[in-house]
C-alpha positions as CSV (number, residue, x, y, z in Angstrom):
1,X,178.5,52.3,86.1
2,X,178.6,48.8,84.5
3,X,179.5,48.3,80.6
4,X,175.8,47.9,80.2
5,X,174.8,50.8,81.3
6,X,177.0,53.1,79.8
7,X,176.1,51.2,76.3
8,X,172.7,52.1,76.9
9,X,172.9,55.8,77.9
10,X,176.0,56.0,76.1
11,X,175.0,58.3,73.4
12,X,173.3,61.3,75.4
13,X,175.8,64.0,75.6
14,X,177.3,64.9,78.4
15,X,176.4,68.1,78.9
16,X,172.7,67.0,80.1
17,X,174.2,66.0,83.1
18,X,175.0,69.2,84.2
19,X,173.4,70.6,87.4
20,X,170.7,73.3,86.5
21,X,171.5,75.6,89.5
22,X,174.4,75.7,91.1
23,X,174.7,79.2,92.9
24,X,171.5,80.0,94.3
25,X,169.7,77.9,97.4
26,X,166.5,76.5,96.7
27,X,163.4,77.4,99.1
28,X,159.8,77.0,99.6
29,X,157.6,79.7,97.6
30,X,156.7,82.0,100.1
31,X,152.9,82.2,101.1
32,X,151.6,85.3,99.7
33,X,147.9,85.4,101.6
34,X,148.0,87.3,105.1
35,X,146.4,86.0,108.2
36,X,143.0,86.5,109.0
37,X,141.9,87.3,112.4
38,X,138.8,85.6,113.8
39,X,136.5,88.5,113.6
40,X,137.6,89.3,110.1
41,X,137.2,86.1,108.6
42,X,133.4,86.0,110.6
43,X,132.9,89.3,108.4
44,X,134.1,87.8,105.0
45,X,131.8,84.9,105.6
46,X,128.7,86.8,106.7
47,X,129.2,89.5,103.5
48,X,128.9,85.9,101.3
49,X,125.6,85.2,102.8
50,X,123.5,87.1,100.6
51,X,120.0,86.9,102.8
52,X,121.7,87.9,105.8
53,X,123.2,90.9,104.0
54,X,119.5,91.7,102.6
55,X,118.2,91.1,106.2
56,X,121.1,94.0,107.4
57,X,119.8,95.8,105.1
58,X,115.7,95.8,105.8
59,X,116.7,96.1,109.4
60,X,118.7,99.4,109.2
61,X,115.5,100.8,107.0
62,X,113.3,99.5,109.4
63,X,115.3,100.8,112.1
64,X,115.7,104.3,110.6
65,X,112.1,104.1,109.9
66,X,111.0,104.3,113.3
67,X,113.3,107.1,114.0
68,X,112.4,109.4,111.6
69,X,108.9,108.7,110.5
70,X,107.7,110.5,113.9
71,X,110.2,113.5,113.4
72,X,108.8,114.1,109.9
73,X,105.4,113.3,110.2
74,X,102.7,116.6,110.9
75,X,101.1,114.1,113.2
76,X,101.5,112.6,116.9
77,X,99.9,110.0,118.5
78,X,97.6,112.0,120.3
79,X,96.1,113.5,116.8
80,X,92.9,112.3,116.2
81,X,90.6,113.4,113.9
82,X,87.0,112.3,114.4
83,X,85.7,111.9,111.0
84,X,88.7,110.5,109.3
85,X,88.8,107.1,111.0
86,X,89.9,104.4,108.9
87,X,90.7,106.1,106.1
88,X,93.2,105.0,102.9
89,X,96.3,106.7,102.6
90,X,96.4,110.1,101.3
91,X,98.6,112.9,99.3
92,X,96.6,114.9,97.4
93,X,99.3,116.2,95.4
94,X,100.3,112.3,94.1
95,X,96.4,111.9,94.1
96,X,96.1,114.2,91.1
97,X,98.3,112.6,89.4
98,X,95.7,110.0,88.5
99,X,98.0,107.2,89.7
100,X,95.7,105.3,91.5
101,X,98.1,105.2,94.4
102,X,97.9,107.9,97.6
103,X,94.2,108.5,96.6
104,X,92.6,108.1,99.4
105,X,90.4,106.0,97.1
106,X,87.5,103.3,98.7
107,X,85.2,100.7,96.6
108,X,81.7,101.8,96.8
109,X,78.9,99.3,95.2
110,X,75.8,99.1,94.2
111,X,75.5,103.2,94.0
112,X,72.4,103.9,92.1
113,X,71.4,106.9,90.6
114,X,70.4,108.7,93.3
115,X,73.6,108.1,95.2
116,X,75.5,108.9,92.3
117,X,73.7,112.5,91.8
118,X,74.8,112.8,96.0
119,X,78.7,112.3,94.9
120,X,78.2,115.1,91.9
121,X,76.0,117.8,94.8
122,X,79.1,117.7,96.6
123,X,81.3,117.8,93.9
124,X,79.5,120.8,92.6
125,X,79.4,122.5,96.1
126,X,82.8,121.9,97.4
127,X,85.2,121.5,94.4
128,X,86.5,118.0,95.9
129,X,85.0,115.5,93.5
130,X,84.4,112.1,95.8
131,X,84.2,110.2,92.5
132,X,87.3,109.1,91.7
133,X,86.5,106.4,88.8
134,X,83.8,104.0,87.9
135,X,84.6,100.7,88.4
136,X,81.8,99.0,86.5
137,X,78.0,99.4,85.7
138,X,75.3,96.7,85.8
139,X,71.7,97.3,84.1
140,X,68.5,95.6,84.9
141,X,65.5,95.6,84.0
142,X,62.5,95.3,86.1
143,X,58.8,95.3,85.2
144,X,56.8,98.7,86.2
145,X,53.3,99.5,85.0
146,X,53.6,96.7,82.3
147,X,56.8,98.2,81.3
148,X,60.5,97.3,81.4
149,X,62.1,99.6,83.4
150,X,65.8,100.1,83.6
151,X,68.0,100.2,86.8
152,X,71.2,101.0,86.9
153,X,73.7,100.2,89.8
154,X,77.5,101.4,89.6
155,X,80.7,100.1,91.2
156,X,82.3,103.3,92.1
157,X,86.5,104.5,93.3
158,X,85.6,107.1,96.3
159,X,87.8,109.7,97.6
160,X,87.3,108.9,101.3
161,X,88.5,112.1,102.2
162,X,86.4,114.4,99.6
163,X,82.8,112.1,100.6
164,X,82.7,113.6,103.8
165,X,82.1,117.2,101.8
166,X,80.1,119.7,104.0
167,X,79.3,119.3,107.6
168,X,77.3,121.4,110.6
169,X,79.4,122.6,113.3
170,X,78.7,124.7,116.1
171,X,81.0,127.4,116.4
172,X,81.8,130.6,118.5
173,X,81.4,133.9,117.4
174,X,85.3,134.7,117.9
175,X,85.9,131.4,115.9
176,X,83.8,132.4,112.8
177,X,85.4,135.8,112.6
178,X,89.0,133.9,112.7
179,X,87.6,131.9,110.1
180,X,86.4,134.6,108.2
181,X,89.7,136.2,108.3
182,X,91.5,133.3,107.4
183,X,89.6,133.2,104.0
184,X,90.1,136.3,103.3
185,X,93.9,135.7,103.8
186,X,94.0,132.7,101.7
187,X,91.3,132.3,99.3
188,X,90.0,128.7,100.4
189,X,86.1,128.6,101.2
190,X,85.3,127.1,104.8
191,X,81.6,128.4,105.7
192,X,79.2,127.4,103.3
193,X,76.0,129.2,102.9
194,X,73.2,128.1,105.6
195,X,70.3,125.3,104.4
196,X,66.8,125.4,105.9
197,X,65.0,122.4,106.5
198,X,61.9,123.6,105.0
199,X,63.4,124.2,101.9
200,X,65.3,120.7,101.4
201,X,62.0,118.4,102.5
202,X,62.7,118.7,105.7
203,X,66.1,116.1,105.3
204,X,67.9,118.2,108.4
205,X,70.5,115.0,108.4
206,X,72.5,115.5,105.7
207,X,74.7,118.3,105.6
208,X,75.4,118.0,101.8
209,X,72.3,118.4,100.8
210,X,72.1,122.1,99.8
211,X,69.9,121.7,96.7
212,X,66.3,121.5,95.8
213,X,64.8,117.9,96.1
214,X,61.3,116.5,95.1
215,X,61.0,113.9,98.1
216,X,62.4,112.8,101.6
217,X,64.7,110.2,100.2
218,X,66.8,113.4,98.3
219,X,66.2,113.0,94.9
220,X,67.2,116.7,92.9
221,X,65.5,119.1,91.0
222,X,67.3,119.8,88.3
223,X,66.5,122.9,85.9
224,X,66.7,123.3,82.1
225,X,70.3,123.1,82.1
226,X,70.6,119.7,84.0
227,X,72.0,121.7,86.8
228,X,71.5,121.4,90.9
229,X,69.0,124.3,91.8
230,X,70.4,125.8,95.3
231,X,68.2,125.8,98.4
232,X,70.3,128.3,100.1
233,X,68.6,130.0,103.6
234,X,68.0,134.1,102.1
235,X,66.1,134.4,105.9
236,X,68.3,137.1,107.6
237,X,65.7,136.6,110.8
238,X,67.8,133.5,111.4
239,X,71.1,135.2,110.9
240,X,73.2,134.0,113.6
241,X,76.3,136.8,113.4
242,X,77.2,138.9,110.1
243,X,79.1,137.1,107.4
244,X,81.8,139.5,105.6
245,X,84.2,137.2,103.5
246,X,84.2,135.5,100.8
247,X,81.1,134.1,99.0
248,X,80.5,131.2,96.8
249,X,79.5,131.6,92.7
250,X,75.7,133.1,92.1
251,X,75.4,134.5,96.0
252,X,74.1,138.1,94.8
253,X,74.9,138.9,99.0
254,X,71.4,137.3,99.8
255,X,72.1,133.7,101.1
256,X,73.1,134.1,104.8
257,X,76.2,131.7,106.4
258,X,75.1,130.9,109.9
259,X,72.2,130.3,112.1
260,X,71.9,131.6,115.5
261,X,72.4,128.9,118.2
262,X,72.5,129.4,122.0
263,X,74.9,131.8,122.2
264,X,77.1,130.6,119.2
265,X,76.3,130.3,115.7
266,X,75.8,127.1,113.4
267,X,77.5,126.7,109.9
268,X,77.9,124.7,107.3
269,X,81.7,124.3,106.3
270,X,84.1,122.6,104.1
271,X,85.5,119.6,106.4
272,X,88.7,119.3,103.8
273,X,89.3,123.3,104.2
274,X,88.1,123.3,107.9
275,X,90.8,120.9,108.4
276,X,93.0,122.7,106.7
277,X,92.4,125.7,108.6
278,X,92.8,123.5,112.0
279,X,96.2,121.9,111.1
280,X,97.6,124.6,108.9
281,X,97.9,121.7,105.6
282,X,95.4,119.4,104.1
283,X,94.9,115.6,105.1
284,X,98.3,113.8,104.6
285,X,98.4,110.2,105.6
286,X,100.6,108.1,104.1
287,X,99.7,104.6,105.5
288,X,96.3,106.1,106.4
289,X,94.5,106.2,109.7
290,X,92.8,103.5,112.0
291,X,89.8,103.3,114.0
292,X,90.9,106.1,116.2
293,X,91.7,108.8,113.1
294,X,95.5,108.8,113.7
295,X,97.9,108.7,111.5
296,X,99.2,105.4,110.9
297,X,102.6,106.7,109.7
298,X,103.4,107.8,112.8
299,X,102.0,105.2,115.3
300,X,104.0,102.5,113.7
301,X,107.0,104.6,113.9
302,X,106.5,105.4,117.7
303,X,105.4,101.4,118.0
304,X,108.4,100.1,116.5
305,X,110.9,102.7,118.2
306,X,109.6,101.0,121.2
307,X,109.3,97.2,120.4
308,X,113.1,97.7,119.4
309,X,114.6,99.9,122.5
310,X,112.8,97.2,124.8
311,X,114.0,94.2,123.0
312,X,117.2,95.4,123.1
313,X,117.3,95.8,126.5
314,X,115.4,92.8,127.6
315,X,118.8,91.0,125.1
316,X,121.0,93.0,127.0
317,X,120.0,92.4,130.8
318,X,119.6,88.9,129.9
319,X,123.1,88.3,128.2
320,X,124.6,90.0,131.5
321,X,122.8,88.2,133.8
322,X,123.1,84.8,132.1
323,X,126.5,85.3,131.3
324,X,127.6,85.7,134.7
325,X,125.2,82.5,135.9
326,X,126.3,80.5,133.0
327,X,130.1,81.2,133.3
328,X,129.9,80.6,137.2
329,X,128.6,76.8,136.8
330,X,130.3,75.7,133.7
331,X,133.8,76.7,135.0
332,X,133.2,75.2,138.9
333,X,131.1,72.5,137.9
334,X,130.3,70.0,140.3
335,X,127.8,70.5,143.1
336,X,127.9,74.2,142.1
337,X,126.6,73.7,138.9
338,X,123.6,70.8,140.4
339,X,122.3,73.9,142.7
340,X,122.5,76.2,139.8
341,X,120.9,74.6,137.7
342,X,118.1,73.1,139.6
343,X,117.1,76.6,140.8
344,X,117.0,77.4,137.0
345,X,115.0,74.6,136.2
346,X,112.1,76.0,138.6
347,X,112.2,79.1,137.6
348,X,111.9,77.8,133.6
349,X,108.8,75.7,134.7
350,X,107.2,79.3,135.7
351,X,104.9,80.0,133.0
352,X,105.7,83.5,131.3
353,X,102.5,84.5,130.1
354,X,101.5,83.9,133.9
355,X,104.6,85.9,135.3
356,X,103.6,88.6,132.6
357,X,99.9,88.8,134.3
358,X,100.9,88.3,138.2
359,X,103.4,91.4,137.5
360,X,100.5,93.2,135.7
361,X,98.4,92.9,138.5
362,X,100.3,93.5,141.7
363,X,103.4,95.3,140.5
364,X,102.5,97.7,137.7
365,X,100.4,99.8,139.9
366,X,103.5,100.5,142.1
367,X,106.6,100.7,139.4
368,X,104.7,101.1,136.4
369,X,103.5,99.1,133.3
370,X,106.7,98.7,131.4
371,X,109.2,97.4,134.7
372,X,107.0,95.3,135.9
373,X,106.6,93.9,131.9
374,X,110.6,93.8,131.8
375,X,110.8,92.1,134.9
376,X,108.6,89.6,133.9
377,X,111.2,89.3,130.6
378,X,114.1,89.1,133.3
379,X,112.8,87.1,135.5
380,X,113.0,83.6,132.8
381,X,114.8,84.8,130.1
382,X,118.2,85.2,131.4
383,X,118.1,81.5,131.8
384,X,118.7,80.1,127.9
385,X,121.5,82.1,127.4
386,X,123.3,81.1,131.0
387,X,122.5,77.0,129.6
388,X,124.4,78.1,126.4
389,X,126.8,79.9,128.2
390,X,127.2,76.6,130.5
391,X,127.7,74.9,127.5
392,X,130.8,77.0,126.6
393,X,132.8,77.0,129.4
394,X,132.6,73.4,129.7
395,X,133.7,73.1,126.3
396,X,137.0,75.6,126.4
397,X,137.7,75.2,130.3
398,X,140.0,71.7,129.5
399,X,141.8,74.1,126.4
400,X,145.6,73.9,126.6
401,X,145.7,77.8,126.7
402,X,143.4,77.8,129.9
403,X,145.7,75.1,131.2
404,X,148.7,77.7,130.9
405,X,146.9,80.9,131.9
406,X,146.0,78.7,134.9
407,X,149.9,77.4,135.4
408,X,151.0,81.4,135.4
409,X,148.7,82.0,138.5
410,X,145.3,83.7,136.9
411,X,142.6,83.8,139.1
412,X,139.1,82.6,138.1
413,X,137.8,85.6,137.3
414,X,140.7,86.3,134.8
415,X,140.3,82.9,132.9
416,X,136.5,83.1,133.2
417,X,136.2,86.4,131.1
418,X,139.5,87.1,130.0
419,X,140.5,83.9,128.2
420,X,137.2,81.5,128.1
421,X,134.4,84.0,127.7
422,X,135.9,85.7,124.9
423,X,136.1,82.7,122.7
424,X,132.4,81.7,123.5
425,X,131.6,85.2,122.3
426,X,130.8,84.5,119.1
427,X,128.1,81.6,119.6
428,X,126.3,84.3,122.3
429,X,126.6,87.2,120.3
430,X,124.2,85.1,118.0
431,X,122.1,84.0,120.3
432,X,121.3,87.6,121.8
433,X,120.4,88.5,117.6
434,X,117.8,85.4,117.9
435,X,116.7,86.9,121.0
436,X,115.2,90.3,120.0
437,X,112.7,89.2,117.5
438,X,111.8,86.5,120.1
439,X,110.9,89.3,122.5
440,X,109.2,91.6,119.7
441,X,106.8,88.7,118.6
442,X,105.7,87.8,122.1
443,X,105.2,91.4,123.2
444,X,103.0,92.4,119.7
445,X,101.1,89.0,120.8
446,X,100.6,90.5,124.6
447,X,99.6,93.9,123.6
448,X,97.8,92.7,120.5
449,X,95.7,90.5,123.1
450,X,94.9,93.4,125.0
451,X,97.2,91.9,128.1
452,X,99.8,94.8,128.0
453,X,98.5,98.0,127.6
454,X,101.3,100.5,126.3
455,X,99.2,103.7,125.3
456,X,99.7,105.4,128.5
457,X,103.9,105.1,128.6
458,X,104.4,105.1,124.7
459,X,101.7,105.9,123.0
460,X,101.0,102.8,121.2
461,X,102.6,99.7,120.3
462,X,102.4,97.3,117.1
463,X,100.4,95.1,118.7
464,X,97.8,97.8,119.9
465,X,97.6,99.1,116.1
466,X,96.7,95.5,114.7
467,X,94.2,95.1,117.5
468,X,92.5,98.2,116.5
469,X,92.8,97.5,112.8
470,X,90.5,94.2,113.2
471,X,87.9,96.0,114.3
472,X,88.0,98.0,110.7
473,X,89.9,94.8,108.8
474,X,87.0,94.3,106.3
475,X,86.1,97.6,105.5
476,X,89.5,99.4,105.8
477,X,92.0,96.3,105.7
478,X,95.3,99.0,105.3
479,X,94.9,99.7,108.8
480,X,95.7,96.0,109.7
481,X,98.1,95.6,106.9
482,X,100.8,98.1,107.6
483,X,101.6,97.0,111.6
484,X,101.6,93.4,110.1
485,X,103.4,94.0,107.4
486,X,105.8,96.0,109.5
487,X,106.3,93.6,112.5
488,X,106.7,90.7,109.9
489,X,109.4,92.2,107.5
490,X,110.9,93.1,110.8
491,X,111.2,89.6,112.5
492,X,111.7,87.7,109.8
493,X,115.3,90.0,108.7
494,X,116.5,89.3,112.1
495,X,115.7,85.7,112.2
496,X,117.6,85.8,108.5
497,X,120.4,88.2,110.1
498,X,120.7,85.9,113.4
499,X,121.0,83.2,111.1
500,X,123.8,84.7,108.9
501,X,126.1,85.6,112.3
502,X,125.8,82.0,113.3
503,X,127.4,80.8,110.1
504,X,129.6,83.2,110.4
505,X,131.0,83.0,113.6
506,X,130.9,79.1,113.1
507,X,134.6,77.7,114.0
508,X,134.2,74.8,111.7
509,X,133.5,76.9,109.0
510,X,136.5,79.1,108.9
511,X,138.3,79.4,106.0
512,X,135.1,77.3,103.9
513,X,134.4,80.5,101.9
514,X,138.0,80.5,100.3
């Protein structure tokens, strides 16, 4: 060190010149992360996508909702129930709660007073109550005799279920003693007393008429009480068989329960209780019922379990087929690949919604409706994933580990599915996700046209349900709602879940989420 130097630095001691670690090698810090394999850093990223994770989630509800709604609900498919058709859901025991929801509640307008004293006979007969709420009132006034003369018109809240109140039906004698003894068993009024014609104006039309009226348009009598005077048949010579059960308030044993008719006797009953004599439990519908009277809650169920099972399968014949075409051109290449792929091209130029109705035509007759729908499915569909497949192989094929797989003497076969198609997995497991609601949307739009019939093999389908809730959209719009609402939530979580596994199983995006 020059004289300089030592000048300058001259008055540092010298024991800061002394080495800081003498006895122990020095390494690199040690990494203390762990490696990741491929599918578990797929998982991490699709957990982070919170959609997709909400999608999972409204599939496997969706999923387990067309499992289990059939197995719980008292209903199948082939239930129908001839005057509750197009009804609002139902549960009478949420119904009293006065919630407002699982009513079975319909907007009746411009109910005058007439109509209104109609509601209140059968509330008074039956029990059931139709009114539910009033909604609003209007008054007007209209000149009468050089008068004003108010009219009054009412919005009404309906119990569907509870308007339909008494009806005729024709019945057996065996039947009305079963009947009979089933009161007596459980207390719950079916056969109400018998209404002569004569002695209601001659209205023979409406069951729920029971009580005195002053003209043909139904109009009560009312006594000094404001009460409903009964017009209950005493005329035993009408009698159709003898009525020993139970008998409603004021019947002194002289009103008489049936009429004789050719054999069989005619009564008036309880539709709510003769339903519940039928079925074993009151009304319960859920979603409600469609233009058929069956329960919705069931038919979706059964529809979806379907539109599911057969997407699944159309994915999964597809990804086979496609995987093996695919694989086969994008690892020979060359002339191999031009045939291949020109025969694919022609069958892609076949229009499916033409294959679908050709197949319907000629074929379902012979193999049945849903093959000859799958094969129409198979026959194009197979033919996107083999392109993406294609795509693939040509992309890994040139990979240095093919390269030495190929140097140690694999056969084709081997580095086709052993090295190449594993590592394309990924891209086609995501495709096959994209592929099922593809395949739910267009067969809801084939059945919903009427194209595809399903009732026979399944029972119904999504698309059948909305078709037949058109018919009742404006005046019972739940039975369109719920299939639509269903088949939407339903497509659009696995377009959101397909979504989330393609980010995920992205190569370029591994290790972005740390």
């Amino acid at each position: 060190m020059s004289m300089d130097k030592q000048n300058q630095y001259g008055h540092i001691p010298q024991e800061k010149f002394q080495f800081v670690q003498m006895d122990a090698a020095i390494h690199d810090k040690k990494l203390e992360t762990k490696s990741r394999s491929y599918l578990a850093d797929a998982f991490i990223r699709f957990t982070k996508n919170k959609s997709s994770l909400v999608a999972a989630v409204v599939i496997a509800f969706l999923l387990l909702f067309s499992v289990v709604s059939p197995i719980i609900s008292p209903y199948t498919v082939k239930d129908k129930d001839p005057l509750y058709l197009s009804t609002p859901p139902f549960v009478r025991s949420i119904a009293d709660l006065g919630w407002g929801i699982l009513d079975g509640g319909v907007v009746r307008t411009s109910q005058n007073e007439l109509a209104c004293n109609f509601w209140k006979g059968i509330a008074v007969e039956t029990g059931y109550n139709p009114i539910v709420s009033v909604v609003d009132s209007v008054t007007t006034y209209v000149k009468y005799r050089g008068q004003d003369k108010a009219s009054v018109s009412y919005t009404l809240r309906n119990n569907r279920y509870y308007e339909t109140g008494v009806v005729y039906r024709v019945l057996s004698y065996a039947e009305f003693e079963r009947i009979q003894q089933w009161q007596n068993e459980t207390g719950i009024q079916v056969i109400y007393p018998y209404v002569e014609a004569a002695d209601i104006q001659g209205i023979s039309n409406n069951s729920n008429i029971w009580y005195q009226v002053s003209d043909a348009k139904g109009t009560p009598v009312f006594d000094e009480n404001g009460d409903f005077i009964p017009a209950y048949s005493t005329n035993k010579g009408i009698e159709g068989a003898p009525y020993n059960s139970l008998r409603i308030p004021g019947d002194d044993g002289s009103y008489i329960y049936s009429a004789a008719k050719s054999g069989a006797v005619q009564c008036r009953i309880c539709y709510y209780n003769y339903y519940t004599y039928i079925n074993g439990h009151e009304p319960i519908y859920l979603m409600g019922t469609n233009s058929l009277g069956q329960d919705l809650f069931a038919c979706i169920g059964i529809g979806a379990r379907f539109s599911i099972i057969f997407a699944i399968l159309v994915s999964a014949i597809n990804l086979t087929i496609g995987a093996i075409y695919g694989a086969i051109q994008g690892y020979y290449g060359g002339t191999i690949d031009l045939v291949m792929d020109r025969i694919a091209d022609i069958l892609y130029d076949i229009p499916f919604i033409v294959a679908v109705t050709l197949f319907q035509l000629h074929l379902a007759q012979k193999v049945g409706v849903v093959p000859s729908f799958l094969f129409a499915y198979v026959l194009t569909g197979w033919i996107g994933m083999a392109a993406l497949t294609r795509k693939q192989f040509y992309r890994f094929k040139g990979q240095e580990f093919v390269l030495a797989a190929r140097t140690l003497g694999a056969s084709d076969w081997r580095l086709m599915f052993k090295h190449i198609f594993p590592n394309a997995l990924g891209t086609i497991i995501t495709s096959c996700a994209l592929v099922i609601p593809s395949v739910i949307s267009s067969e809801t739009q084939l059945t919903y046209l009427g194209i595809i019939n399903l009732q026979e093999f399944a029972g119904t389908s999504i698309g059948t349900l909305m078709a037949q809730g058109q018919v009742s959209m404006t005046a019972a719009p739940h039975a369109m709602f719920w299939p639509s609402l269903f088949v939407s939530l339903l497509l659009i979580a696995f377009n959101l879940f397909g979504n989330g596994l393609r980010d995920a199983f992205n190569p370029t995006m591994r290790g972005g989420e740390d």
